[in-house]
N, C-alpha and C positions, 0 to 999 in steps of 0.2 A: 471903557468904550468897546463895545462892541468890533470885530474884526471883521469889515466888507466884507463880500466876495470878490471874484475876480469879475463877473459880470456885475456887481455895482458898480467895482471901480473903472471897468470898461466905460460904461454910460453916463459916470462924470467925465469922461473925455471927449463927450462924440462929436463936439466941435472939432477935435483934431484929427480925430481919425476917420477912416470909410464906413460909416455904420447901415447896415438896411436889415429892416423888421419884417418879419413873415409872422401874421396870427394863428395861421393854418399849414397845416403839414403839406405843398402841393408838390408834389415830387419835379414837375416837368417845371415849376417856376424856380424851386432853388438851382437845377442846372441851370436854367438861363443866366441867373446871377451869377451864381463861382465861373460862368463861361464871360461874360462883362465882368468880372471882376479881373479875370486872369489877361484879358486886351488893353485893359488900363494899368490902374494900380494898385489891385488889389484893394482885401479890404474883408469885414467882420460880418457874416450874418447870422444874427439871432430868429430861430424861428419858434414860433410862440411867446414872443413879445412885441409888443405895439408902440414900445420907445417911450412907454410912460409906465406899464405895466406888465408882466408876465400873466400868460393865460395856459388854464390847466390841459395840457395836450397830452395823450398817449403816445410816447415817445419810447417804447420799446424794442429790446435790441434786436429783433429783427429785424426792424423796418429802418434800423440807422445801419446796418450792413446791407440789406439791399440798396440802402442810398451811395455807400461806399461802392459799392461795386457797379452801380450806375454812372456815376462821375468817372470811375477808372474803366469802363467800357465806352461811354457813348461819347466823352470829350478827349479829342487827340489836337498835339501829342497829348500824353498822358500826364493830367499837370500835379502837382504838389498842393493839396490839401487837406488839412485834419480838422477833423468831424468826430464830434463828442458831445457825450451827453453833462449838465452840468443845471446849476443850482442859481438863482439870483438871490434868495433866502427863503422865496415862497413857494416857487414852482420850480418844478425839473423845464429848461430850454436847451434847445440844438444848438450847439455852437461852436462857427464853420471857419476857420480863415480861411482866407484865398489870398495867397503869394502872389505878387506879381507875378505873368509868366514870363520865364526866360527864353521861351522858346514860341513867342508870336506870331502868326496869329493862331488860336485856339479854335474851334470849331465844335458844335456842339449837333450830330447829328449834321453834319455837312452846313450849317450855320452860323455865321459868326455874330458874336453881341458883345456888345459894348456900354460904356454906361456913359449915359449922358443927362448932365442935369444928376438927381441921385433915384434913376431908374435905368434897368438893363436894356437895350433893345437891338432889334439886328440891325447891324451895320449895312450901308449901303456901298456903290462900287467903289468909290472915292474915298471912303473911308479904311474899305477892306485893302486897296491898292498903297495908302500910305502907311500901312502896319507891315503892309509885306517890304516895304522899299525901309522903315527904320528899324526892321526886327533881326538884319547885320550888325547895329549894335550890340545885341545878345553873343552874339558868336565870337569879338575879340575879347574875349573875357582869360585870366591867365590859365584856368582848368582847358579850356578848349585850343591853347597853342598848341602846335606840334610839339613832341619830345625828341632830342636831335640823337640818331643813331640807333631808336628803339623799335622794336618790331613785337609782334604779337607773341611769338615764344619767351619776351622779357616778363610776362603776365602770366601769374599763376589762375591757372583754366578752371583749378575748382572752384577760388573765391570768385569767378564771374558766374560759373554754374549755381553757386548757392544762391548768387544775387535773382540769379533768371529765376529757380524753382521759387524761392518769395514770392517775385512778383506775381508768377502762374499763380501763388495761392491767393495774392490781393484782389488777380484779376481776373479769376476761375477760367485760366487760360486763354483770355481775351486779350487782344490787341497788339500783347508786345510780344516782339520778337524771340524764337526760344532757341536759336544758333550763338553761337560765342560774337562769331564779327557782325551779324545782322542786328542784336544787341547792342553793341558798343554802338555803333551805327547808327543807330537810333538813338543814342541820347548823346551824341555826337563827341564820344569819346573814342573814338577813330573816323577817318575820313582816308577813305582809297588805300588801307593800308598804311597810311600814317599816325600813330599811336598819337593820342594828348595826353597831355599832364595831370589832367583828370583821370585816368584810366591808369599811369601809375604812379600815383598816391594810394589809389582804392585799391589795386589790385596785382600789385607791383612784385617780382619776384626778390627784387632789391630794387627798392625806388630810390635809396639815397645813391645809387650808384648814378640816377640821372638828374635828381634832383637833391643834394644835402637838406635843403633845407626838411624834410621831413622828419630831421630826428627827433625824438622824444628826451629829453633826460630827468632823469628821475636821481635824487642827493634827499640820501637822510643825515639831517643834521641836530644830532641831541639836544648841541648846546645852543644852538640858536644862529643866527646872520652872524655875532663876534665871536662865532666859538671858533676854534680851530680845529676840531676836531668835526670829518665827515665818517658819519660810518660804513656809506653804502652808497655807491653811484653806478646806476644801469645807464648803459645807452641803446634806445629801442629804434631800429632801422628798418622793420616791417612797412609791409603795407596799411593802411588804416584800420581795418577790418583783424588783421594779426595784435597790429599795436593797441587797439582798444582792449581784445581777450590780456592780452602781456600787462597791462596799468591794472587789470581788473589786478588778476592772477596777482599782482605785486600788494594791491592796496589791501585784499586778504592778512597779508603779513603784521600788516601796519594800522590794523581797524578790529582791535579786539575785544570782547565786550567788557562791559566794565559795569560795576552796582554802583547804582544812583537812588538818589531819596527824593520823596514827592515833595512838591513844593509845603503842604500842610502836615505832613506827617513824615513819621522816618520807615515807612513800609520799605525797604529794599527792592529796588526791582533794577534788572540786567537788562543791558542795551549796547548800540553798539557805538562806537568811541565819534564814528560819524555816519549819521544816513546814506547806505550804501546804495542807494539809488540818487540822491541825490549826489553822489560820485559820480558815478555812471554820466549823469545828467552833466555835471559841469566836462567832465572831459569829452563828451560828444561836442559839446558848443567850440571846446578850444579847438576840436578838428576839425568842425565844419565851417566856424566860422574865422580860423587865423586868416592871416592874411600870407598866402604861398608865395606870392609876388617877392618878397623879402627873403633873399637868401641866403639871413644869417639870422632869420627867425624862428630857431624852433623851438617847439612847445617846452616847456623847463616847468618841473614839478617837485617844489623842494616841500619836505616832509619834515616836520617839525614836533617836538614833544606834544605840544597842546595844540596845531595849526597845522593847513596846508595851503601851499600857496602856487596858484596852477597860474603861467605867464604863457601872453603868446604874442606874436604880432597881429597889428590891427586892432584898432580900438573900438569898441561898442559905441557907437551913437549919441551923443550926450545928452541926448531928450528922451531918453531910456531908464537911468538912472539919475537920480536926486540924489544928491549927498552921494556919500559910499554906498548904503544899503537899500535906499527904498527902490522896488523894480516899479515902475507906472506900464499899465497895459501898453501895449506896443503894436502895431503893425511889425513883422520879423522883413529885414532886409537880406538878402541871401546874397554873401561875397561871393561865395560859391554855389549854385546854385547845381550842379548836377553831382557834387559829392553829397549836398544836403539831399537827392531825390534816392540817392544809391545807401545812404543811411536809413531813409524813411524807407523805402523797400524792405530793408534787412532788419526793420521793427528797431532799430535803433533812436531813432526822430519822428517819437511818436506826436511832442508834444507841440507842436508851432505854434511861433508867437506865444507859449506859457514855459520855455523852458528856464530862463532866469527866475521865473515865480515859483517855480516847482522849487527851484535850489534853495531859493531861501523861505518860501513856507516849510518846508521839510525839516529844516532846524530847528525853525520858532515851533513848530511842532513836537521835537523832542526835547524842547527846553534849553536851548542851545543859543548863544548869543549870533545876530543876525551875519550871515555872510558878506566881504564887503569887497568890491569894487571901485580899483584903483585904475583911472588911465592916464599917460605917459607915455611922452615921447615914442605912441607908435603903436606903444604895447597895452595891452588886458591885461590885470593880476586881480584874480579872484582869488580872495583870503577864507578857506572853511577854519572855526572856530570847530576844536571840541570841546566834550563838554568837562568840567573842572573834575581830576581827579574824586573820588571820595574824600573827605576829611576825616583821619583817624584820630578820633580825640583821646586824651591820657585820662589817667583817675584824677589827678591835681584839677583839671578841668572842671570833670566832673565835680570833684569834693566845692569848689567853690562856689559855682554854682548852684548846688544845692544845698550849705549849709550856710552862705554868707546870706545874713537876714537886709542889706539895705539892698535896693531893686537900682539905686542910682548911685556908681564910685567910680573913682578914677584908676587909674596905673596903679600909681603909688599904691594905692588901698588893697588892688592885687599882689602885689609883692608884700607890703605890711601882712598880707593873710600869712605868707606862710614865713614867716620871720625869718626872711634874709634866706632864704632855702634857693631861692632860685634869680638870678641874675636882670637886668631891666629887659636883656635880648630877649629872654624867653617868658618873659612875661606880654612884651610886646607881642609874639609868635604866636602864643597861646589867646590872646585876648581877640587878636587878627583873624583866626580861623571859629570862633568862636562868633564875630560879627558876618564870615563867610557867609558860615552854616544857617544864619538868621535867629539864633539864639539871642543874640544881644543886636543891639543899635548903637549909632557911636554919633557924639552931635559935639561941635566946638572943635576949634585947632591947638597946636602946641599946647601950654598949660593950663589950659581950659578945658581941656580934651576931656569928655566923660563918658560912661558907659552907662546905658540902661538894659536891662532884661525885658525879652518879649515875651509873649504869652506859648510860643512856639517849645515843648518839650525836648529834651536829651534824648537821645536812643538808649535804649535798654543796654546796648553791650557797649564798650568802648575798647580801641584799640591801643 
């Protein structure tokens, strides 16, 4: 069966989710929409599809960078949306989330819109007056608390300057502020001199000193969850932006490449032990999206021969994931919302609303068993699988398989080959790697158990 896309699977859900169709490219109607989308609750627009069909529109990257840089100039505050070009299987479509805004009301060219019914329009006084009077709920959020005893010298002044030049380049130095406190100021990670929580997570000179919970830890452990033995424990105390470089820098160590064989042939080809962007990808979500309110929750990254398993507070959604692995399109709900805008600034949170899909298409991509998502008591554990060592097969292997003439034997029949030469353990070992590698098939239990030969060749060398 064919694998959807992400816009098919989007549009068998649009019962559940905010979906609105544009068949034409009209620049001044998609701001109206992501400007009503950002007043209510967000929500998905496709342009160049008519909710039954995709239609062939010139969708070239210029004119999807002037639309970025339209949205990040003419709609303040400056809201969180990504905008991409993408596939439904027939045509290239524009396809826009728009996050709830955390920061209400939104205003589009001194306008405000709203949606009503499933169309944008501009709000009237009554309506714009009750967005202003509930848009304080935005602001008790745990990033926007004061932090108790902190002052602007606890903040390292580059990591907010790298933040500001970003922006200047998202927003061709439009709109937002290019001072360190007139900055924070603005997306309301200070207030009169009063440092938030938000401000040192991101850009903390020692944030665990005001908040613990920000640690990172990182345990490599060979033998597994009952081994006893650890070989390696970091504890990372940076600011988020330090801490992200520091997990990279570390998972280098631990992400080597390794030759693998094609599913129909034994072509050798090198790769690397896991999709290092899809790295990337899961450890931005455990920072943007744990939960900081808990502070005895920090992120825990335990490193495993064949697996890694990234833990945080705050659980994902359950209408999110089915089972452990399948991700279903999502509307993204933002715990944090002004650490997620200070990521997507700094080209780190590119992907909204697709970054669980990224992590595990990324896998299934390099042939890698799917990534899986456990929650509990509180917590997220996203499980990466690598992928299985090579199998170094012996000449005994080889010899029997290519000299034993029935296609259909059991154990015994392997050990009979080689008369008592080799023990049940290793006959067992050898037969096991041999049904790995897709060489053989294994059908029946206990002493029934039998082996057939597939049609799939040995590799020329054996180890």
């Amino acid at each position: 069966m064919e694998k959807q896309t992400f816009i098919q699977e989007l549009l068998k859900r649009k019962s559940e989710t905010n979906l609105f169709f544009l068949n034409v490219f009209d620049t001044a109607r998609i701001l109206e929409v992501i400007c009503g989308f950002l007043n209510t609750d967000g929500g998905w627009l496709l342009v160049g599809h008519t909710g039954k069909e995709s239609i062939s529109l010139d969708l070239n990257d210029d004119l999807i960078e002037e639309l970025k840089l339209k949205v990040n100039s003419q709609i303040a505050p400056q809201p969180l949306v990504y905008i991409a070009k993408d596939s439904d299987g027939t045509n290239d479509v524009l396809l826009i989330n728009v996050l709830k805004g955390s920061r209400q009301p939104y205003t589009l060219n001194n306008k405000y819109y709203i949606f009503v019914g499933n169309t944008s329009v501009i709000a009237n006084q009554d309506e714009i007056s009750l967005m202003l009077r509930s848009s304080n709920e935005y602001n008790s959020t745990w990033e926007k608390t004061t932090a108790i005893d902190c002052s602007i010298n606890d903040l390292e002044n580059d990591e907010i300057n790298n933040t500001i030049v970003a922006a200047e380049k998202m927003t061709k130095g439009k709109v937002l502020p290019n001072s360190t406190e007139e900055f924070l100021n603005y997306f309301k990670l200070s207030d009169y001199g009063n440092i938030k929580n938000g401000a040192v997570v991101l850009f903390g000179k020692e944030p665990a000193k005001f908040l613990s919970q920000c640690r990172i830890r990182i345990s490599v452990l060979p033998e597994g969850k009952t081994g006893s033995r650890i070989e390696d424990t970091e504890i990372i105390e940076n600011n988020l932006f330090q801490a992200f470089n520091r997990v990279q820098d570390y998972f280098l160590k631990y992400n080597p490449l390794i030759g693998v064989f094609t599913e129909k042939d034994w072509d050798r080809k090198s790769q690397l032990k896991f999709p290092n962007d899809a790295l990337d990808e899961a450890i931005v979500n455990a920072m943007v999206h744990r939960d900081y309110g808990d502070v005895s929750g920090e992120i825990t990254i335990n490193i495993y021969k064949d697996k890694i398993e990234i833990i945080n507070s705050g659980e994902i959604p359950d209408d999110i994931i089915t089972g452990k692995s399948k991700v279903k399109p999502h509307h993204s709900v933002l715990r944090n919302p002004t650490i997620a805008h200070m990521f997507y600034l700094r080209g780190k949170m590119e992907k909204l609303g697709r970054g669980l899909t990224l992590i595990s298409d990324r896998f299934v991509e390099y042939g890698y068993r799917k990534p899986e998502w456990t929650l509990q008591n509180g917590y997220t554990t996203l499980t990466l699988f690598s992928k299985a060592a090579e199998i170094q097969l012996n000449d005994r292997m080889r010899e029997f398989i290519n000299k034993y003439k029935e296609s259909i034997f059991t154990r015994q029949d392997y050990e009979d080959y080689f008369k008592g030469a080799i023990a049940e353990k290793t006959a067992r070992n050898d037969l096991s790697k041999l049904i790995e590698i897709g060489v053989l098939s294994k059908t029946g239990q206990g002493a029934v158990t039998k082996y057939e030969r597939t049609e799939k060749k040995l590799p020329e060398i054996t180890g």
